[in-house]
Legacy VTK file of the C-alpha trace (Angstrom):
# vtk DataFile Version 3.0
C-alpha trace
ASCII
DATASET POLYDATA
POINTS 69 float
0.000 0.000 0.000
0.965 4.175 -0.963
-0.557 6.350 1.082
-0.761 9.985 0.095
-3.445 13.277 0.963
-6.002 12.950 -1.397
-6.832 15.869 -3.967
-9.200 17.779 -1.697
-6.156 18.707 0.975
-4.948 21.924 -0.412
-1.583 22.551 -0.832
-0.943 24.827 1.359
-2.167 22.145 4.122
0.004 19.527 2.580
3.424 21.640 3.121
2.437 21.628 6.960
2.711 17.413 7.114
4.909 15.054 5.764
3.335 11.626 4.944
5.289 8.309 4.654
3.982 6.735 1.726
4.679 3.396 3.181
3.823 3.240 6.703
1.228 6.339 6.848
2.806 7.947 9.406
1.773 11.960 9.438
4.376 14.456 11.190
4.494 18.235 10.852
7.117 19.724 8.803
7.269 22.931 11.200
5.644 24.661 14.025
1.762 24.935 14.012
0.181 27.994 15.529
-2.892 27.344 17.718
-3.762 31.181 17.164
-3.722 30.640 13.284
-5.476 27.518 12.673
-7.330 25.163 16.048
-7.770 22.082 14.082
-7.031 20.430 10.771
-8.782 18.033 8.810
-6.899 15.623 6.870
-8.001 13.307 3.754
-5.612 10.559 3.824
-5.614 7.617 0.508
-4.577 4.310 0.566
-3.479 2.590 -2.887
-2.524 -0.784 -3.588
-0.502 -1.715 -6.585
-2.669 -3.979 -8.380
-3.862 -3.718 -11.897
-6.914 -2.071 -11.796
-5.214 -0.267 -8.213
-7.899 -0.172 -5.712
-7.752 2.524 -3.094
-9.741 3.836 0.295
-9.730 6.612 2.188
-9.891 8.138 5.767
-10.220 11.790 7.403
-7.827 12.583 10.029
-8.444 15.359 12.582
-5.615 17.075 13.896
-6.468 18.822 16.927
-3.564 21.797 18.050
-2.611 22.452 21.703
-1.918 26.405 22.677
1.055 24.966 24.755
0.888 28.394 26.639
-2.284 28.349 28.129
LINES 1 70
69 0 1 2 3 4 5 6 7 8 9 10 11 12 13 14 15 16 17 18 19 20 21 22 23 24 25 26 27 28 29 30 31 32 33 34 35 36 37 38 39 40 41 42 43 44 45 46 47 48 49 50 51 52 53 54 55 56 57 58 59 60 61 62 63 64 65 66 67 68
């Protein structure tokens, strides 16, 4: 199985997260600010590499901490 954000994740939200196409593991790629943004929702694909491929799909909500409160 790939795993990759699906189409509907804008970019802008993809360069935020890195996503291990292998294991599916999400990390950020640099600091999140709980006064910008509270909460993220993530579409997350699965694809396996038969012929046709057959894929699913999950949502993943991120929720952000304000670490200073």
């Amino acid at each position: 199985l790939f795993f990759s954000f699906t189409d509907t994740v804008s970019p802008k939200i993809q360069d935020l997260f890195l996503i291990d196409r292998k294991s599916g593991e999400i990390r950020t790629a640099g600091e999140l600010d709980f006064e910008d943004v509270q909460a993220y929702d993530l579409e997350i694909e699965a694809k396996d590499q038969g012929w046709p491929p057959l894929s699913g799909h999950c949502r993943v909500e991120l929720e952000v901490l304000d670490v200073n409160d």
